[in-house]
C-alpha positions as CSV (number, residue, x, y, z in Angstrom):
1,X,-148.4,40.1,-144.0
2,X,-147.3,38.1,-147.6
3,X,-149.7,37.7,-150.7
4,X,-151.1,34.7,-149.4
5,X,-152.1,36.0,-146.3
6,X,-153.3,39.0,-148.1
7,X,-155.5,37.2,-150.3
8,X,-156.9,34.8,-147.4
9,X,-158.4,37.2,-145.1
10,X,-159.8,39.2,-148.5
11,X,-161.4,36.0,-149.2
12,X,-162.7,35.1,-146.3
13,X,-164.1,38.4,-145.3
14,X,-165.6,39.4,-147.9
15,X,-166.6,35.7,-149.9
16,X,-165.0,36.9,-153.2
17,X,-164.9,34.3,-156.0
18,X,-161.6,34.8,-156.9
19,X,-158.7,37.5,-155.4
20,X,-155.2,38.1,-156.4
21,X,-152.4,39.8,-154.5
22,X,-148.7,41.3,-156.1
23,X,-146.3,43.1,-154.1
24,X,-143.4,45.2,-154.0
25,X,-142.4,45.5,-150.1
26,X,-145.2,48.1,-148.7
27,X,-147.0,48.6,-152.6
28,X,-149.8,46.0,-153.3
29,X,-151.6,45.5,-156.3
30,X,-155.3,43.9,-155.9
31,X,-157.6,42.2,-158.3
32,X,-161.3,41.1,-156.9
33,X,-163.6,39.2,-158.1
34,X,-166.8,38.6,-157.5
35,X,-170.8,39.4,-158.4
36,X,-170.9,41.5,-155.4
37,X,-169.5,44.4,-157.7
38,X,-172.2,44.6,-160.3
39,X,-174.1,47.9,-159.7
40,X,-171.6,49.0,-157.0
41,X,-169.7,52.6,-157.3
42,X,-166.3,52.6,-157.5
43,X,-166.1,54.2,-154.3
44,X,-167.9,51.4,-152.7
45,X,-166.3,48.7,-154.2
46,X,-162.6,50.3,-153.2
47,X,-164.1,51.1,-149.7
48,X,-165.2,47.5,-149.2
49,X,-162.0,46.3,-149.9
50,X,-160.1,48.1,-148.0
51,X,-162.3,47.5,-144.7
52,X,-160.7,44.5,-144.0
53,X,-157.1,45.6,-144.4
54,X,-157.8,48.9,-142.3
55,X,-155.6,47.5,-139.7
56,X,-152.4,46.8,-142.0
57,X,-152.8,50.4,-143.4
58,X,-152.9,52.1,-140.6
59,X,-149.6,50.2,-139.2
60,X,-147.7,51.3,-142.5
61,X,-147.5,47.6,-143.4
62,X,-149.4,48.3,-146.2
63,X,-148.9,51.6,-147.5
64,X,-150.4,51.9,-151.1
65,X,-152.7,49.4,-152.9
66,X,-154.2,49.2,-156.3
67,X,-157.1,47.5,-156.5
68,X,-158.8,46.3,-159.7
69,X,-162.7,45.0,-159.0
70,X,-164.5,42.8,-161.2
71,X,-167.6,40.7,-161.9
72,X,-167.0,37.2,-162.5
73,X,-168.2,37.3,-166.0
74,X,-165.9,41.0,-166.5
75,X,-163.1,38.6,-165.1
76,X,-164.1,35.8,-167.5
77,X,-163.4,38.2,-170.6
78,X,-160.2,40.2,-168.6
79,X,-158.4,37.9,-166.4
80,X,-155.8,36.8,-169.4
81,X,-154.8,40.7,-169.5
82,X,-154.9,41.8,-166.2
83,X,-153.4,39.0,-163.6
84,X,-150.5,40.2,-161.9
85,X,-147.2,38.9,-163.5
């Protein structure tokens, strides 16, 4: 599964505003976006995430992620220091 891919079904599945994938063969980094964070845990907000890729990591595909969850107005102030290069 590529970046794009990655970011599609993210997207889709979980109607973020804006996601971003990086990778490095099996390592992915993640940034989120979307309202649905405010008030959430981090817990929940890595948990929800993940749901959708439960498949990929359980067939080693994907074996480690960082994920980085923001509102869209956090992302507003953030996104020039934190989008993958």
């Amino acid at each position: 599964m590529d970046n794009q891919e990655i970011e599609t079904l993210l997207k889709s599945e979980l109607d973020l505003a804006e996601v971003h994938v990086k990778s490095d063969g099996s390592h992915f980094q993640i940034i989120a976006v979307s309202d649905k964070f405010d008030g959430m845990s981090r817990v929940k907000k890595q948990q929800m995430i993940y749901a959708p890729l439960s498949d990929k990591i359980a067939d080693g595909s994907m074996h480690a992620l960082s994920i980085k969850t923001f509102s869209e107005k956090e992302w507003q102030r953030e996104s020039k220091f934190n989008l993958p290069q």
